[in-house]
Every structure is written in structure tokens, then in C-alpha cells.
C-alpha positions, 0 to 999 in steps of 0.5 A: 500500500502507498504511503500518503504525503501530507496534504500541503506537500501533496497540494504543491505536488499536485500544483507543480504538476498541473504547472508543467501539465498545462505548459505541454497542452496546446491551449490559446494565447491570450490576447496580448492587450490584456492586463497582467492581472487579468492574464494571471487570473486566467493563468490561475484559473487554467492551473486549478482545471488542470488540477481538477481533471488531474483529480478527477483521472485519480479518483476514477483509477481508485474507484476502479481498484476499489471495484476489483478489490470488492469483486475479489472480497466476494468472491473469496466470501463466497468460495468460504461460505460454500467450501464449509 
């Protein structure tokens, strides 16, 4: 079983991937008449779906591992409840 990180180190590392995930994608140039804040806002925003999909991918992966690891359970439950 995986040790789990502390939810801030696991929160920068989340970031930190999303960071380098989003600068890989082929997204669209903002417009470059827009303000710095504005365009750091989108940046930000950019960042945290990146981060949400990012999640979304590994929740999906443990809801699957978890479905296996029911199906094994019952199977094991059934096959002792039977083999008594």
C-alpha cells in the first residue's frame, strides 16, 4: 500500500504538476492587450482545471481498484461460505 504525503506537500505536488501539465497542452494565447492581472487570473484559473481533471483521472483509477478489490472480497466470501 502507498504511503500518503501530507496534504500541503501533496497540494504543491499536485500544483507543480498541473504547472508543467498545462505548459505541454496546446491551449490559446491570450490576447496580448490584456492586463497582467487579468492574464494571471486566467493563468490561475487554467492551473486549478488542470488540477481538477488531474483529480478527477485519480479518483476514477481508485474507484476502479476499489471495484476489483470488492469483486475479489466476494468472491473469496463466497468460495468460504460454500467450501464449509
Amino acid at each position: 500500500m502507498k504511503r500518503k504525503k501530507s496534504s500541503s506537500s501533496g497540494a504543491a505536488e499536485l500544483r507543480r504538476r498541473a504547472e508543467k501539465r498545462l505548459k505541454t497542452l496546446a491551449t490559446k494565447k491570450l490576447a496580448g492587450a490584456q492586463h497582467a492581472g487579468s492574464s494571471r487570473i486566467a493563468h490561475e484559473l487554467e492551473v486549478h482545471q488542470v488540477e481538477l481533471a488531474m483529480q478527477q483521472e485519480e479518483l476514477q483509477r481508485a474507484w476502479a481498484d476499489l471495484e476489483v478489490g470488492l469483486e475479489r472480497y466476494n468472491e473469496l466470501y463466497d468460495f468460504a461460505r460454500w467450501a464449509t
